[in-house]
C-alpha positions in Angstrom: -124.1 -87.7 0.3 -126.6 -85.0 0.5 -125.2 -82.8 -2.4 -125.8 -86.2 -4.4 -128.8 -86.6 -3.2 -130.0 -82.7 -4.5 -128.2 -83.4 -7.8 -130.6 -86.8 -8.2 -133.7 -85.0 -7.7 -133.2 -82.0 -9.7 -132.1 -83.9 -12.4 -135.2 -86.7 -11.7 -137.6 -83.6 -11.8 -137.0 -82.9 -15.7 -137.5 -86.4 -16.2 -140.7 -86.6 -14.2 -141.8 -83.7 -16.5 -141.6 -85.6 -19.4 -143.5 -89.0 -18.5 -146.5 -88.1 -20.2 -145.3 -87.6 -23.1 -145.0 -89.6 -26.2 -142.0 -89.7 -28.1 -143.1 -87.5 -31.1 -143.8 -85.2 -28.1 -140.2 -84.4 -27.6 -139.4 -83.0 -30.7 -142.3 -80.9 -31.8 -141.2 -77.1 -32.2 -144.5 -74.8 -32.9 -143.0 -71.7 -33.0 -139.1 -70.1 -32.3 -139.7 -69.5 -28.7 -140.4 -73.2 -27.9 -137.9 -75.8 -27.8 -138.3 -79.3 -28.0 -138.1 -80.9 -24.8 -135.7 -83.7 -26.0 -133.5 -80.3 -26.5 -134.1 -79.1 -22.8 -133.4 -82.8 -21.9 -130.0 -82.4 -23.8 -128.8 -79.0 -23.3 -129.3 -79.4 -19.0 -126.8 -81.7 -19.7 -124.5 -80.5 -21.8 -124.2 -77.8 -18.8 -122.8 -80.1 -16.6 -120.4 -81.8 -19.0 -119.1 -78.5 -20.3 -118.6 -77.0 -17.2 -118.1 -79.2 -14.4 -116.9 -82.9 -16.1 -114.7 -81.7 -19.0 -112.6 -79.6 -17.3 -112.6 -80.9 -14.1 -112.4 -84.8 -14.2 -109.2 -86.2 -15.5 -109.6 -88.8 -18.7 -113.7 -88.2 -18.4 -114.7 -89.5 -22.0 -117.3 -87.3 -23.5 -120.3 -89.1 -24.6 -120.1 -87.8 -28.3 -118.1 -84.4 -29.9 -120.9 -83.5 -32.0 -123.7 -82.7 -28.6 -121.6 -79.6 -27.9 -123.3 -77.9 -31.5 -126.4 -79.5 -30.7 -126.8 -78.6 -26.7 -125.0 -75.0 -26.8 -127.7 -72.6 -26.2 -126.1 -68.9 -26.7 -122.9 -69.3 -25.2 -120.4 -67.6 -27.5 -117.8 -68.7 -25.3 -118.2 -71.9 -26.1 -118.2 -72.3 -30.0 -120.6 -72.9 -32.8 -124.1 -73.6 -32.3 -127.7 -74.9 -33.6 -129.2 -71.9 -34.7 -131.9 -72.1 -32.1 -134.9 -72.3 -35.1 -133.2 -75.2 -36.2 -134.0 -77.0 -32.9 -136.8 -78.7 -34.1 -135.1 -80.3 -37.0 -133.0 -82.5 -35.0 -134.4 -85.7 -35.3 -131.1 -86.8 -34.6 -129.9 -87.1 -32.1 -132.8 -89.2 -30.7 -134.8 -89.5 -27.9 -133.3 -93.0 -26.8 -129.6 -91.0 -28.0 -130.4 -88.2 -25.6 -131.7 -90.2 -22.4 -128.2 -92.5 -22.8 -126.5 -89.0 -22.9 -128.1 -88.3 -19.4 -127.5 -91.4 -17.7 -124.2 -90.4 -18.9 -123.2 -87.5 -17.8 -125.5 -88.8 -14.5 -123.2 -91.7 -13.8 -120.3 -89.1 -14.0 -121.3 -86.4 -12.1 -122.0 -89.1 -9.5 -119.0 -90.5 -9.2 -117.1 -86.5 -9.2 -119.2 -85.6 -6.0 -118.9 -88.2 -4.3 -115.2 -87.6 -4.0 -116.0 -84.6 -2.7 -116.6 -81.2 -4.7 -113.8 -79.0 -4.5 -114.6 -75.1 -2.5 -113.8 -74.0 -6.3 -116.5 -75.3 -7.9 -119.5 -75.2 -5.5 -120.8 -72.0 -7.1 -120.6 -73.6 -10.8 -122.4 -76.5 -9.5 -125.6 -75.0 -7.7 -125.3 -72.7 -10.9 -126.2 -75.7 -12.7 -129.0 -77.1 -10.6 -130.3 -73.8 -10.9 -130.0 -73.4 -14.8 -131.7 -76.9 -14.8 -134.7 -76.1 -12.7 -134.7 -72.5 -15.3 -135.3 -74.9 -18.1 -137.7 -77.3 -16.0 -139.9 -74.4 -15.8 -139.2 -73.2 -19.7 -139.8 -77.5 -20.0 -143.2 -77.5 -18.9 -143.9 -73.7 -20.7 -143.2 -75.3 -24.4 -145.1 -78.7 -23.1 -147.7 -77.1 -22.9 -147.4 -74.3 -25.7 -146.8 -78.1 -28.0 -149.8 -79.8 -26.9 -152.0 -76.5 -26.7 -151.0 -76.1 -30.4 -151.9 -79.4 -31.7 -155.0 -79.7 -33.6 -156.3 -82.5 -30.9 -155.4 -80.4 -28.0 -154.9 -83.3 -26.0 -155.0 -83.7 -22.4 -151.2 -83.4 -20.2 -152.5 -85.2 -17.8 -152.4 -83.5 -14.3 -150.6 -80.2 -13.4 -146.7 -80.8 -13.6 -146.6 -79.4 -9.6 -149.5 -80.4 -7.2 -149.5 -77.6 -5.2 -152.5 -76.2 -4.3 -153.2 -73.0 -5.4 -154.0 -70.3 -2.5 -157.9 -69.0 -1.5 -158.8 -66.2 -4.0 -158.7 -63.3 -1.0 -161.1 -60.7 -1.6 -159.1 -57.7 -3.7 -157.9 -54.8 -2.1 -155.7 -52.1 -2.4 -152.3 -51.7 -0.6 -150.9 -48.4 0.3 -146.8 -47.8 0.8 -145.6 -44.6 1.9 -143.5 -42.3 0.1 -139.8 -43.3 0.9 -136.5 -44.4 0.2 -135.9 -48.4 0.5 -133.5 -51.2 -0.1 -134.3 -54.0 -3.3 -131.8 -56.4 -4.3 -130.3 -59.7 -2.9 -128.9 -59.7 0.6 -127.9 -62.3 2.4 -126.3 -66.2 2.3 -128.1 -68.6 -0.2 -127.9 -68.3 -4.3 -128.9 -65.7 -6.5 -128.6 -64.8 -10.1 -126.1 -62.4 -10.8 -128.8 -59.9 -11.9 -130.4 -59.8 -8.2 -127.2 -57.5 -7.1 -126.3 -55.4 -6.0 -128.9 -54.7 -3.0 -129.4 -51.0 -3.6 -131.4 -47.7 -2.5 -134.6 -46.3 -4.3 -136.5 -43.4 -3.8 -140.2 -44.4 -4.2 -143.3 -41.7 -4.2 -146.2 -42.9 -2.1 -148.2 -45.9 -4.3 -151.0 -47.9 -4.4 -151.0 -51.6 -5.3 -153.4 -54.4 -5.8 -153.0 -57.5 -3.0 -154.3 -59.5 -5.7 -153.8 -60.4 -9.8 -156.4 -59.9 -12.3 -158.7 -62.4 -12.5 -160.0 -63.8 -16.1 -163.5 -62.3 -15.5 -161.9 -59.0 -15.1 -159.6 -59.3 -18.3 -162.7 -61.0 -20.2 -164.8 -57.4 -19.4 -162.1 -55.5 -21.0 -162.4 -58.3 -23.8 -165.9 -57.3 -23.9 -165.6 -53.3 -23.5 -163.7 -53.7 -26.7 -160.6 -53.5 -25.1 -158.6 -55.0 -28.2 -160.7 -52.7 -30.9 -159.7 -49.3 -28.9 -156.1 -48.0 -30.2 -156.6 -45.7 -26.9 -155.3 -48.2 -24.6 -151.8 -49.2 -26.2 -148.4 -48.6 -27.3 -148.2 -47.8 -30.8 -145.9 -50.9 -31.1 -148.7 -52.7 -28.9 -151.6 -51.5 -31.4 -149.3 -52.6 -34.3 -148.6 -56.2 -32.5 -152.9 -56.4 -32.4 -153.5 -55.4 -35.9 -150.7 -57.9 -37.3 -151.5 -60.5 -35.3 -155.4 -60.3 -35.3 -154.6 -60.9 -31.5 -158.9 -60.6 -29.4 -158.0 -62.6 -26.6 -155.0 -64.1 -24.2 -153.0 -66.8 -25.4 -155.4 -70.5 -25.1 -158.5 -68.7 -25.1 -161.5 -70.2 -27.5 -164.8 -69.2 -27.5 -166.6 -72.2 -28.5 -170.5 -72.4 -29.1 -170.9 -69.0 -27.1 -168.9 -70.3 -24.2 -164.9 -69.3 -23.9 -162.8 -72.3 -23.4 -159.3 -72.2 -22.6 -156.4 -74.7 -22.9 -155.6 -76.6 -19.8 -153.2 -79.2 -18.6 -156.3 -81.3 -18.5 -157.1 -80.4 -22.1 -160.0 -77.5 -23.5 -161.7 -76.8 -20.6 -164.2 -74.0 -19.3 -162.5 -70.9 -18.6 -162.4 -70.5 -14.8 -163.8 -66.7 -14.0 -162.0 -66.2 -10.8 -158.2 -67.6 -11.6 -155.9 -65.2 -12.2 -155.5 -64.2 -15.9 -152.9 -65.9 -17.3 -150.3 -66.0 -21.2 -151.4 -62.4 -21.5 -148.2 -60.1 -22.7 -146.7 -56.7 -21.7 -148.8 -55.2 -24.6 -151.9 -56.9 -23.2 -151.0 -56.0 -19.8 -150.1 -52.2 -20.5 -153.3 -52.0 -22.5 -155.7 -53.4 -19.6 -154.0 -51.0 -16.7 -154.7 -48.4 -19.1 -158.2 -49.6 -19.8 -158.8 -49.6 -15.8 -157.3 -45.9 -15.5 -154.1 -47.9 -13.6 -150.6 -48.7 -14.7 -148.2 -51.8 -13.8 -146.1 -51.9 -11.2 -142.2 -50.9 -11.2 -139.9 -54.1 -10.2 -139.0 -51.6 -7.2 -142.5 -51.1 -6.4 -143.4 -54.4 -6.5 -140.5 -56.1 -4.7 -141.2 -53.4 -1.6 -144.7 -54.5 -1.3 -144.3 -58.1 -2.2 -143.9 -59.5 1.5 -147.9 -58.3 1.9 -149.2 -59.4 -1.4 -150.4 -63.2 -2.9 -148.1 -63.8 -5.6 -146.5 -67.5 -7.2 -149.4 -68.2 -9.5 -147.7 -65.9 -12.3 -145.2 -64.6 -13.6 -146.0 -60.2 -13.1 -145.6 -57.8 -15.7 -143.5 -54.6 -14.8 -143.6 -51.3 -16.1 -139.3 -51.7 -15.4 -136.8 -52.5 -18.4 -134.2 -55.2 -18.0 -131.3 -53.2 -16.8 -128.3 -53.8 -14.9 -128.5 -52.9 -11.5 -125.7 -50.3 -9.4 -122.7 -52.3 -9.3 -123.3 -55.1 -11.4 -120.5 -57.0 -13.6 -120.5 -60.1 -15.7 -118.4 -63.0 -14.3 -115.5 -63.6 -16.7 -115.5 -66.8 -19.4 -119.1 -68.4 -20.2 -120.5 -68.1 -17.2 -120.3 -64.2 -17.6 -122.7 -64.7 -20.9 -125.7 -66.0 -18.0 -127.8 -62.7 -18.0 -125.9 -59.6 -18.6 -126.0 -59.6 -22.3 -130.1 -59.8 -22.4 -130.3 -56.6 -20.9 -131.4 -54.8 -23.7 -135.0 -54.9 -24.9 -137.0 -56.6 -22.5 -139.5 -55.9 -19.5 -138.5 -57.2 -15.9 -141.4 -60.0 -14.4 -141.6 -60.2 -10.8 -143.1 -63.4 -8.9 -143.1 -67.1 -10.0 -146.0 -69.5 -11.9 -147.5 -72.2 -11.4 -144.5 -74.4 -13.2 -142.1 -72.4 -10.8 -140.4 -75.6 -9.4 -140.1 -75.7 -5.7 -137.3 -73.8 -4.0 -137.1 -71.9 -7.0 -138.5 -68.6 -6.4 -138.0 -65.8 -4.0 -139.1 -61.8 -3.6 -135.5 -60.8 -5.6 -135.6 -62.6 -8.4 -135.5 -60.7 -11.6 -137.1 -62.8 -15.0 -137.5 -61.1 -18.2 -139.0 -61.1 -21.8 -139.8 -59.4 -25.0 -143.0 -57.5 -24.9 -144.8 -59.4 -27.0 -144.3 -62.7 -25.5 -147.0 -64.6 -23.6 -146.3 -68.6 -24.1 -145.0 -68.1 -20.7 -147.4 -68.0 -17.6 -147.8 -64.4 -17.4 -150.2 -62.7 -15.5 -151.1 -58.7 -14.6 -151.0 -56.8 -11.1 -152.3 -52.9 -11.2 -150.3 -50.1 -9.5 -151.4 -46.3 -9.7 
């Protein structure tokens, strides 16, 4: 059946992200942002027990009480919790615990489509392949952030998607005229409840860059003394340097005279015409700034997206996470998805590299705190 068939490779994908690890891999937590991936590997399933088998499958036997504490991200709803620093104190349940816990829930799911998926619950369940591929992109995010963190920075492997990345086009500058347009999600297909309602915006004539900004452009502001100049940021940016003794983007090593960075392939030389990348808003407000520019608005960019290069990373915006005209939070769990992050963070536009296929589109609204960057993050200049 082909709904099987797209619930086998979504859920093969994760496990394909894992291969190259070794066990003590899965259960390394650096920092509270990262979560071990034995924990993505467990909580992507707990989402399909919770929802779909548990209530759905008469005399399903759940695999053990005690994963529904473990695997609960922040759903209220739900019950009690791992506080989500704790996550990488769970050497129990294990790694061989957590793959039997997949194969599972697998085995069950399995057998509950192929009887045919009631109308009812087709929603819930592409919700859940899309939740899954969420945390197979947040997967290969903390893989990396693990291994870039240990004191061997060893070598992934090879880049988790082999896509090719696109010709570096030459930069240039793309006018849209003054006007009132339509951003939002329209149309059949899935969307997150944050991409509605499809609404009007008045936008003043704007420029914006076809292309990102590349790490030789981001290393001059490095070298202008970008990071020593209070001029350029927020006070809570300038603050977030001091503290942090932050001179360079997250991965970045000047070794011997030479700047390194943190690859999938291990420390490697930086490449001068990629696209700047683990850089956050601060970092991002501060280099527009430093350029005489700005970042983009997430209505800005969405209008001009169809003419510009973008999927290499995730964009900046100079737009808060806020709920759209219209917008209301599904009751129950489900209702918990995004509506209750809308406070204090900054809208990304775009995809990454670890974006898995299908995933993206010109409407979809990601979002983090300011001064995050273990994410692939990347700048675009507006004015």
């Amino acid at each position: 059946m082909q709904i099987t068939a797209q619930y086998r490779t979504v859920r093969e994908r994760s496990m394909q992200l894992c291969r190259p690890l070794k066990t003590e891999d899965y259960v390394v937590q650096p920092v509270v942002d990262v979560s071990p991936p034995k924990w993505h590997l467990g909580h992507t399933t707990w989402f399909f027990e919770t929802f779909l088998l548990k209530p759905n499958v008469h005399g399903y036997t759940e695999f053990d009480p005690d994963y529904n504490f473990v695997f609960n991200s922040y759903y209220e709803t739900v019950g009690a919790r791992v506080v989500r620093t704790d996550r990488g104190n769970l050497s129990r349940p294990s790694v061989e615990d957590v793959l039997r816990y997949r194969d599972h829930v697998d085995a069950a799911m399995e057998a509950f489509l192929q009887q045919g998926l009631p109308d009812h619950l087709q929603a819930l369940f592409v919700l859940g392949l899309q939740h899954e591929e969420q945390h197979q992109e947040l997967l290969a995010t903390d893989i990396k952030y693990i291994l870039g963190h240990n004191p061997l920075l060893p070598a992934y492997g090879h880049p988790p998607y082999a896509a090719t990345p696109p010709a570096i086009p030459t930069a240039n500058s793309l006018r849209v005229p003054e006007g009132v347009y339509e951003i939002g999600f329209a149309g059949h297909g899935f969307c997150f409840d944050n991409e509605l309602n499809r609404h009007k915006v008045y936008l003043q004539e704007y420029y914006i860059n076809t292309t990102l900004v590349s790490n030789a452009e981001y290393l001059a502001f490095m070298e202008a003394g970008g990071y020593a100049d209070f001029r350029y940021w927020h006070a809570e940016g300038w603050d977030w340097v001091k503290n942090h003794q932050v001179k360079n983007p997250l991965y970045w090593h000047l070794v011997n005279g030479q700047w390194m960075h943190y690859s999938w392939q291990g420390l490697q030389p930086l490449p001068p015409e990629e696209p700047v990348c683990h850089v956050s808003y601060y970092e991002a407000y501060a280099f527009a700034a430093w350029k005489g520019m700005r970042l983009p608005t997430e209505a800005e960019w969405e209008v001009a997206a169809p003419q510009l290069q973008w999927g290499m990373r995730w964009e900046w915006t100079e737009s808060a996470y806020l709920p759209y005209p219209g917008f209301t939070k599904a009751p129950g769990a489900i209702g918990e998805y995004n509506g209750k992050f809308m406070v204090n963070q900054m809208v990304l536009r775009g995809a990454s590299e670890v974006t898995p296929p299908g995933h993206s589109r010109i409407t979809y609204r990601n979002f983090f705190q300011t001064p995050l960057r273990w994410q692939f993050t990347g700048i675009r200049l507006a004015k």
